[in-house]
C-alpha positions in Angstrom: 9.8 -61.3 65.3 13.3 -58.7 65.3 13.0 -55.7 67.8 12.9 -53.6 64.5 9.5 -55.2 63.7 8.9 -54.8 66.9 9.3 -50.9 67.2 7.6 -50.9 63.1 4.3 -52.2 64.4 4.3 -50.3 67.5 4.8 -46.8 65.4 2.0 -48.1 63.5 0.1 -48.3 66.3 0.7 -44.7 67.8 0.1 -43.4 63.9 -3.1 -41.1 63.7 -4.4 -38.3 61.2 -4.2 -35.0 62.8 -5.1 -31.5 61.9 -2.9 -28.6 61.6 -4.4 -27.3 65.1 -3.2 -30.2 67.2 0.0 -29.5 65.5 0.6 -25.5 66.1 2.2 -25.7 69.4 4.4 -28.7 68.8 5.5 -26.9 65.6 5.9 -23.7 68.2 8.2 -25.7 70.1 10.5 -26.3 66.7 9.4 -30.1 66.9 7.6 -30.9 64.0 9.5 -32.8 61.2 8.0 -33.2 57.8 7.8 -36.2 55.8 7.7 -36.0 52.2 5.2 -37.2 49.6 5.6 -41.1 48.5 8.0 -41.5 51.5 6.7 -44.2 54.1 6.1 -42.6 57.5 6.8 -45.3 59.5 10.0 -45.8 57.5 11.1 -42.1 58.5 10.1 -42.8 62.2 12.1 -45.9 62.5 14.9 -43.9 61.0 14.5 -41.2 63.9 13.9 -43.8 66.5 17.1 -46.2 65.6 19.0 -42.7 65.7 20.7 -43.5 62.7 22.4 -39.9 62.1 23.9 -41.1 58.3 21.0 -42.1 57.2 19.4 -39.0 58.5 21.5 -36.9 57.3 20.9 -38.3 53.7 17.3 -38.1 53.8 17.5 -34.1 54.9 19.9 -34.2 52.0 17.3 -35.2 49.4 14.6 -34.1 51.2 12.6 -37.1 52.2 12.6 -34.9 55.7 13.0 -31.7 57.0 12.1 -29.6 59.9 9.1 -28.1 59.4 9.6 -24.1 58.3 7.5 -20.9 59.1 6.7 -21.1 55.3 4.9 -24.4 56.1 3.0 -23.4 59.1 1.8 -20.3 57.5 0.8 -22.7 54.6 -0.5 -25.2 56.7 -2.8 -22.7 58.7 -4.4 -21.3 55.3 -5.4 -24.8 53.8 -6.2 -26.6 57.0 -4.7 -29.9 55.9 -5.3 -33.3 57.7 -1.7 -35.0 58.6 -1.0 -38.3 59.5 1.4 -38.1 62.2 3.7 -40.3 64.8 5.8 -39.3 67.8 9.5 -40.1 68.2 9.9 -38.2 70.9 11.3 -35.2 71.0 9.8 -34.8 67.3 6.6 -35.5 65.5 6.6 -36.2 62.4 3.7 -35.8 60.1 3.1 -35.9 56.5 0.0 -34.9 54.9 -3.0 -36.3 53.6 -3.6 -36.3 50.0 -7.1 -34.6 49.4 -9.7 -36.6 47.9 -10.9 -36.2 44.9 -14.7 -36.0 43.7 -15.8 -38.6 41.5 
C-alpha cells in the first residue's frame, strides 16, 4: 500500500456529515473550503494535503473548490444543510449533502 493510499483511507476515516452549526465558527475563522457537486471529497482533501499548489490552483479555476463566501454562509444558515466534511488542517472542507427525496 503507497503513502497516498495511505493518507486516502485515513481522510476517509476522519470524514463525517456535519451541520452548518458545527461549521459557523470555522467558517468565522475564513477556514472552510467548499467542494463542489460530483467532485470526490477525499480527492479534493488529498489535493490540499499533498500541497499540490498547480493543481489547486486549477481546481479554484474551474471551480471544483473555493473558499467558502458570506453568500454561502448566509445561504447555508437559512436551509440548514447537512455537510460531509474532512479536516486538512488549517481548512475543512465540506460539501453538502444532497437532500433526499420522498418516494
Amino acid at each position: 500500500m503507497s503513502e497516498r493510499d495511505i493518507l486516502h483511507a485515513k481522510l476517509t476515516l476522519e470524514t463525517a456529515q456535519l451541520a452548518w452549526p458545527e461549521l459557523e465558527r470555522h467558517f468565522a475563522r475564513g477556514d472552510v473550503v467548499k467542494v463542489a457537486t460530483g467532485v470526490d471529497l477525499i480527492d479534493a482533501a488529498l489535493l490540499i494535503a499533498e500541497n499540490n499548489a498547480a493543481e489547486a490552483q486549477a481546481w479554484l479555476a474551474d471551480g471544483r473548490i473555493a473558499r467558502a463566501e458570506m453568500s454561502d454562509a448566509e445561504d447555508w444558515h437559512a436551509r440548514q444543510p447537512q455537510f460531509w466534511a474532512v479536516v486538512v488542517a488549517p481548512w475543512v472542507l465540506v460539501q453538502e449533502v444532497p437532500p433526499k427525496l420522498d418516494a
